[in-house]
C-alpha positions in Angstrom: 15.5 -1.3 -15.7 16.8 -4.7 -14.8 13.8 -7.1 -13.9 13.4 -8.8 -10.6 14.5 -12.0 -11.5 17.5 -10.7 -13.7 18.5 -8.8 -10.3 18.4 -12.3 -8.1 19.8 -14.3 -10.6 22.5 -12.2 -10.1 22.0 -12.7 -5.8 22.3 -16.4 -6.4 25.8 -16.7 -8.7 27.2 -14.0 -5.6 26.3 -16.1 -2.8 26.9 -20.0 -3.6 26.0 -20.8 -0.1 22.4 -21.5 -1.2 22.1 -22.4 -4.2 18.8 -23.6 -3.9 17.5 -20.0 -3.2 14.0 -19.5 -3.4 12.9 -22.2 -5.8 9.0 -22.0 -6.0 6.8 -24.9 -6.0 3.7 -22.7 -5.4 0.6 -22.4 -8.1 0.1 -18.8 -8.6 -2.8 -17.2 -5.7 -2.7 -21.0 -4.3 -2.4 -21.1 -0.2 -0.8 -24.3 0.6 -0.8 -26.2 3.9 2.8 -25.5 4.7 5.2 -28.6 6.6 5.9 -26.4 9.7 2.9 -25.6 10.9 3.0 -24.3 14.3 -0.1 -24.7 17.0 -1.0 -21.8 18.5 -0.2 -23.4 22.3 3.8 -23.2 20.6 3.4 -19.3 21.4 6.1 -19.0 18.6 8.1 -15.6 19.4 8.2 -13.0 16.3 9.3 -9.8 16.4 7.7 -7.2 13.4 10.0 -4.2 12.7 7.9 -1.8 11.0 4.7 -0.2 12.5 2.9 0.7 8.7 0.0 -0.9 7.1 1.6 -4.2 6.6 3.4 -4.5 9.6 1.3 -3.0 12.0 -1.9 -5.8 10.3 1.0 -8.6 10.4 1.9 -8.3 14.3 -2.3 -8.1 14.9 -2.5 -11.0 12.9 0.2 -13.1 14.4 -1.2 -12.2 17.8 -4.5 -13.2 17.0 -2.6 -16.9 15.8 -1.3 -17.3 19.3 2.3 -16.1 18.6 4.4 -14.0 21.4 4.7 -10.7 19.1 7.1 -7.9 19.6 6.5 -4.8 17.2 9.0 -2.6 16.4 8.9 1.1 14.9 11.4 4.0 14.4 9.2 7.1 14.7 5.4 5.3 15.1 3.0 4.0 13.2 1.6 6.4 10.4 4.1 8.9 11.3 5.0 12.0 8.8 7.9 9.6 7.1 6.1 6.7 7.2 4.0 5.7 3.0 1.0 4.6 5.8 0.9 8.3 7.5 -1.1 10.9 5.8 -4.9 11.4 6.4 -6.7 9.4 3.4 -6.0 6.2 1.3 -8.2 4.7 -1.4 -9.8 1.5 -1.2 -11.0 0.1 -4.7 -11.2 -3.2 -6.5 -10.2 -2.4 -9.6 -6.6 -3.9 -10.7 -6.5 -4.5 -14.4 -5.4 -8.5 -15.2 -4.4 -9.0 -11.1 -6.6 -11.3 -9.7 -4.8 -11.6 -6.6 -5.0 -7.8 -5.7 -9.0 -7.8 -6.9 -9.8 -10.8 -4.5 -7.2 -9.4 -1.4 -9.1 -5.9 -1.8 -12.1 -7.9 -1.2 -10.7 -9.3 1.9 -9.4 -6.5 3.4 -12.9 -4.5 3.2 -14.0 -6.9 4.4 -12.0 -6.9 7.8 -11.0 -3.0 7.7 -15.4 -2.9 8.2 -15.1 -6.2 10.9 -12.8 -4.3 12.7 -14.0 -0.7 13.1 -16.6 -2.2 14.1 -14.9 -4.3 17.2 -12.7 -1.4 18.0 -15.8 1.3 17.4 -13.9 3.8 15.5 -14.5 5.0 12.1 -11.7 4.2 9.4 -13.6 3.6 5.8 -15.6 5.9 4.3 -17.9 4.7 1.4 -18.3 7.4 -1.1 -17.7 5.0 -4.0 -15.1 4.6 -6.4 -15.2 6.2 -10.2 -12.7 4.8 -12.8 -12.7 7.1 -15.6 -11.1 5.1 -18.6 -9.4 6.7 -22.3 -8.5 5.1 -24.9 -6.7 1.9 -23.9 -9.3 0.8 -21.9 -7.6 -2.8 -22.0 -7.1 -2.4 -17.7 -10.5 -2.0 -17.2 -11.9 -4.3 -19.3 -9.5 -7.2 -17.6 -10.6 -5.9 -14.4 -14.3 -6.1 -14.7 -14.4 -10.2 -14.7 -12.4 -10.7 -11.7 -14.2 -7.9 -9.8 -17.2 -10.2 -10.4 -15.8 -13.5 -9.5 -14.5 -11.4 -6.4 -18.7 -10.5 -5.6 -17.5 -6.8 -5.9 -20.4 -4.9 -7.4 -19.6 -2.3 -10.1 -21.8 -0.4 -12.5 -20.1 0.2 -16.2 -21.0 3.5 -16.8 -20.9 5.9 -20.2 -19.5 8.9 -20.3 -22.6 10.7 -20.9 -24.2 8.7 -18.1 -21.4 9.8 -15.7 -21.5 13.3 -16.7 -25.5 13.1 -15.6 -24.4 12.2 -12.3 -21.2 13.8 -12.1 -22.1 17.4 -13.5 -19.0 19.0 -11.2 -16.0 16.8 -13.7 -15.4 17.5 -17.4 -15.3 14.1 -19.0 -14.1 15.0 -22.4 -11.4 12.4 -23.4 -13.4 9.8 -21.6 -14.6 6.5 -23.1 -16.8 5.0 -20.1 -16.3 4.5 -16.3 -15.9 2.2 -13.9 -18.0 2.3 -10.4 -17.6 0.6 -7.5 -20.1 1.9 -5.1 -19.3 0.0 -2.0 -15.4 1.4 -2.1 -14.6 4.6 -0.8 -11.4 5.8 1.5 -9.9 4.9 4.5 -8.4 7.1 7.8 -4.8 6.5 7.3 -2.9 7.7 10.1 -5.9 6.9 12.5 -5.8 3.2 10.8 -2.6 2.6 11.8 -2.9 3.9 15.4 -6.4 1.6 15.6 -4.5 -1.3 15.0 -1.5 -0.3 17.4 -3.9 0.2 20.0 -5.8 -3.3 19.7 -2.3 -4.8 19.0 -1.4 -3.8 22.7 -4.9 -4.2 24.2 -4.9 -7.6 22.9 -1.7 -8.7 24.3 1.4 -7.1 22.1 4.8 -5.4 22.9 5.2 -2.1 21.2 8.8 -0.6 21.5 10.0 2.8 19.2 13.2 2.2 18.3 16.1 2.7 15.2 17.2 -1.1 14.8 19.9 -3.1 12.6 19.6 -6.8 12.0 22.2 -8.8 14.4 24.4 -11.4 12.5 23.5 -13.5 9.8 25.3 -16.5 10.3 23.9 -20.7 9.9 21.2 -19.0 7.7 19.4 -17.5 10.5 19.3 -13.4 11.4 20.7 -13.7 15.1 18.5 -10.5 17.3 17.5 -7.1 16.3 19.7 -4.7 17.8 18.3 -1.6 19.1 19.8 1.8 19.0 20.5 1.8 22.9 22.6 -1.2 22.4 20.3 -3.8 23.4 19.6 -7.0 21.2 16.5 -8.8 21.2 15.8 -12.2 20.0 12.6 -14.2 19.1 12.2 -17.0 16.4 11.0 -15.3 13.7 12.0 -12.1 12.0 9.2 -9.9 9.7 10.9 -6.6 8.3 7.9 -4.6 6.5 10.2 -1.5 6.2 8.3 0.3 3.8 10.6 2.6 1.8 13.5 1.9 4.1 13.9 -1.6 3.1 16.9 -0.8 0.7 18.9 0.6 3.8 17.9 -2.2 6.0 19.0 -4.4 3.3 21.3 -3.4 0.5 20.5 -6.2 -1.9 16.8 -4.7 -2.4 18.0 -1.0 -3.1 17.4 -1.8 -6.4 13.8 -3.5 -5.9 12.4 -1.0 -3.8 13.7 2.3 -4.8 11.7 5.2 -2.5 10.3 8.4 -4.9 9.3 11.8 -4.4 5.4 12.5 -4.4 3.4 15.6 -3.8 -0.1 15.7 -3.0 -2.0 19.1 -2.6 -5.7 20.2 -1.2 -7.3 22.5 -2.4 -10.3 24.6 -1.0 -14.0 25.0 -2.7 -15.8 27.6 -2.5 -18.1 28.8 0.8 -21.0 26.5 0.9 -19.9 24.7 -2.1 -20.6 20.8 -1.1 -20.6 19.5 -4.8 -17.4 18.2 -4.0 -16.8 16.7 -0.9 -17.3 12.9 -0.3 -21.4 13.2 0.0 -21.9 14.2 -3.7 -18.6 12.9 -5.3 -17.0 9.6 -5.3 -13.1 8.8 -4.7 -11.9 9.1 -8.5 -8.9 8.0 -10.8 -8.1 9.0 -13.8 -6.6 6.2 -16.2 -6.8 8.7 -19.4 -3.3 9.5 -19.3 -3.6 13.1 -20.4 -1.0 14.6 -21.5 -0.9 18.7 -20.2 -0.2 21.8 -21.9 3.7 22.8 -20.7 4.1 19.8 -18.7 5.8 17.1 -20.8 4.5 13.6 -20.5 1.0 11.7 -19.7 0.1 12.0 -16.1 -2.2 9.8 -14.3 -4.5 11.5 -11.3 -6.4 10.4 -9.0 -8.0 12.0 -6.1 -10.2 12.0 -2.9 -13.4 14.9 -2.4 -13.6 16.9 0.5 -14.1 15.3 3.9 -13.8 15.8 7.4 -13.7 19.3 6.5 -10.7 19.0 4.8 -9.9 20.4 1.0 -10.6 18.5 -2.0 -7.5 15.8 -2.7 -5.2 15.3 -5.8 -2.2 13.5 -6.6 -0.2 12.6 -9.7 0.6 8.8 -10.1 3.4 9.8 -12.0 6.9 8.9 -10.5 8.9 11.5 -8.6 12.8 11.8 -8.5 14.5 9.3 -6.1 14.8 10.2 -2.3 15.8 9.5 1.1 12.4 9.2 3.3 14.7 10.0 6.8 16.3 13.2 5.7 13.8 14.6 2.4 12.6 17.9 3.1 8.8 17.8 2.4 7.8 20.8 1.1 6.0 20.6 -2.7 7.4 22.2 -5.7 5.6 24.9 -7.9 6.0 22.6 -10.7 3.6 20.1 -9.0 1.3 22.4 -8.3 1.2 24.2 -11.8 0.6 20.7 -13.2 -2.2 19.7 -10.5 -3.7 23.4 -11.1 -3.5 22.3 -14.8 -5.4 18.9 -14.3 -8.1 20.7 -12.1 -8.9 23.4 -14.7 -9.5 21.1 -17.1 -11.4 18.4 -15.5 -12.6 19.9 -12.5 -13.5 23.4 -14.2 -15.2 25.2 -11.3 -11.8 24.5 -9.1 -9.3 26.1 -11.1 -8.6 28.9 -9.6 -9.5 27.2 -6.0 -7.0 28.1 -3.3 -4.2 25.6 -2.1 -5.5 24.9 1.9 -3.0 22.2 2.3 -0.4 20.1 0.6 1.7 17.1 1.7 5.1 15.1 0.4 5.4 11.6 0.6 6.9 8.9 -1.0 6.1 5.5 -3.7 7.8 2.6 -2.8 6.6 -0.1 -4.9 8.7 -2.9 -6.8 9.9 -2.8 -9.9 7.6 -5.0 -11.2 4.2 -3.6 -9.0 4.0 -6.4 -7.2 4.0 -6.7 -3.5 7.5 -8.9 -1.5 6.9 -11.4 0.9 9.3 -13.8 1.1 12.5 -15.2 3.2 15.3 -13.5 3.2 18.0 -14.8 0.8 20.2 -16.1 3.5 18.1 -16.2 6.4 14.8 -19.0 7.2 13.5 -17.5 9.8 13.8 -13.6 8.6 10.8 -12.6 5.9 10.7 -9.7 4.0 7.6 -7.7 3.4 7.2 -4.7 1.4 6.5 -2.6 -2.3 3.1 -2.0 -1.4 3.9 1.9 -1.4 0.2 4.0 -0.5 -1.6 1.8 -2.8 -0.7 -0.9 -0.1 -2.7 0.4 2.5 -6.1 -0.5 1.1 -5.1 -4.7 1.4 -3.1 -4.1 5.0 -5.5 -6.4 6.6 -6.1 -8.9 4.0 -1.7 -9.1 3.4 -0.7 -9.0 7.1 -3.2 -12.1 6.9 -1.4 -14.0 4.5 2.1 -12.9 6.0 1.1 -14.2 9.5 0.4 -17.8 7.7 3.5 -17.9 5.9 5.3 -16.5 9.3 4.0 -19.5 11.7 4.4 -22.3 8.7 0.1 -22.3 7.8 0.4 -21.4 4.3 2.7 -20.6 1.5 2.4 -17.2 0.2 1.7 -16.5 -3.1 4.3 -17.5 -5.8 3.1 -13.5 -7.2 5.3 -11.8 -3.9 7.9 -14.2 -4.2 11.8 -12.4 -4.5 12.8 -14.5 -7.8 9.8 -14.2 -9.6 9.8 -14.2 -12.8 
């Protein structure tokens, strides 16, 4: 798989009109006072196309900065398309080496609690994070450093000491654990509507539409045109297009490639509360077992019961590639013989639990992991925000904070979500 850099370095010999593309003068996680800076009394015009976790938090956050904001959104936000619909996401700290995604998961607790708070409806649930490592436990160990520096609290737990508290999971093949008890899960499609809704109480234009970028010409984008014909203008462009951001714009196809992911629910027992989100936390599991008939290591992760809902599991493990307008959603037996698999061996006393409910979605990350936010190649006033996929959700607040800098000229982003990087 060609690298990111390999794949603009290619961009750049193509289109000799700007040479210069992209050059960073950024230190890595550094927020610099950028030359543009706009005052808020400017009422700067931006229009957001894209309704999700990042674009949805980016159009609060420009608001908020005294910009005139215009959000845009093909079938609304957290819709059955959308990587930010769908009724949970996790919210942990724990990210290997990546500093930046430790302290922006910080952050965005931070204001996902602020918030629910101002708006007085419930969106995190803290039922604690469990890590489960195997035998490359180099991740963790990385992580548990910058979880510190980051004032996250964590317990590092033994596998004896987590099958004490944990009784309902097997933890054979597990060398210790991670816990994060002040993590939990977060109301997806309920998140997204929460931050539509103060977006338009606080002063915002919402508009559902299918749009194409108007011309590219001067290096600016020129309008968005909407599906009825009409084109509307403002000074800034943001395009947080989740998994359509390779139609939008060809050149990324290969950076963010959409991919087929099922997710299933399954139901415990009558009266059977050893799993739901009072006695279990939200748990991954970085063991990378390897199941009988299904070739490969697979990586879980899931979310207990709540809201009444069944018990949640998902393999991490990439899906074929897909169209997330036109993809039938309905799971395949051989994603639910492998999850059924998973389950009777770590969650004995649900193996033969009943599928209640089952979803398809889709990954959209980078090549690389890493989140986009950058200008587009041939465009100064157009960025380009994306690759956070569902593990994006947790840091919407904390990202469409850094975006909305970058947007009005504050701060330069991160050198880590810049399109050449290396």
């Amino acid at each position: 798989m060609k690298s990111i850099a390999r794949i603009f370095h290619g961009i750049r010999q193509a289109r000799s009109s700007r040479r210069n593309f992209l050059k960073s003068s950024a230190v890595a996680g550094a927020y610099l006072i950028g030359s543009r800076a706009l005052a808020s009394s400017s009422r700067s015009s931006v229009i957001v196309v894209g309704a999700g976790a990042f674009g949805g938090w980016t159009a609060l956050h420009l608001l908020r900065k005294g910009a005139k904001v215009t959000l845009l959104d093909a079938w609304g936000p957290g819709n059955s398309r959308a990587s930010s619909g769908g009724e949970t996401r996790v919210i942990r700290a724990t990210y290997g080496s990546g500093r930046i995604y430790t302290q922006m998961a910080a952050r965005a607790l931070q204001l996902w609690q602020e918030n629910e708070q101002r708006w007085n409806v419930k969106l995190f649930s803290r039922s604690g994070v469990l890590w489960m490592t195997g035998s490359d436990d180099s991740y963790e160990r990385a992580a548990l450093p910058l979880m510190t520096e980051a004032g996250v609290r964590f317990e590092k737990l033994s596998a004896a000491e987590c099958g004490k508290r944990w009784p309902q999971i097997n933890f054979d093949g597990i060398s210790w654990s991670v816990y994060e008890p002040d993590s939990g899960y977060l109301a997806a499609r309920r998140g997204c509507e929460a931050v539509l809704n103060a977006f338009l109480k606080e002063g915002g234009e919402y508009r559902q539409a299918q749009i194409t970028p108007g011309l590219t010409a001067s290096n600016h984008i020129h309008g968005i045109k909407l599906g009825s014909g009409e084109l509307l203008n403002a000074d800034s462009y943001v395009f947080a297009c989740g998994p359509w951001l390779g139609k939008v714009f060809s050149f990324l196809a290969p950076i963010v490639t959409p991919t087929r992911q099922e997710v299933f629910f399954f139901g415990t027992a009558a009266g059977d509360l050893r799993f739901n989100d009072a006695q279990l936390p939200v748990w991954g599991d970085d063991s990378k077992r390897e199941l009988d008939g299904f070739p490969g290591k697979h990586w879980f992760y899931g979310i207990p019961g709540n809201h009444w809902r069944g018990f949640k599991i998902a393999d991490d493990t990439r899906g074929a590639v897909i169209d997330p307008t036109t993809m039938e959603r309905e799971i395949s037996s051989e994603g639910l013989a492998a999850a059924r698999a998973y389950l009777r061996f770590r969650f004995p006393s649900l193996g033969d639990a009943p599928l209640v409910e089952s979803r398809v979605c889709q990954y959209e990350n980078s090549t690389d992991q890493n989140f986009i936010l950058d200008h587009h190649p041939e465009a100064e006033n157009a960025w380009i925000v994306g690759g956070g996929s569902g593990h994006g959700f947790k840091h919407g607040p904390a990202f469409g904070e850094i975006v909305s800098d970058a947007v009005l000229g504050l701060k330069a982003p991160p050198v880590d979500f810049k399109l050449d990087r290396c």
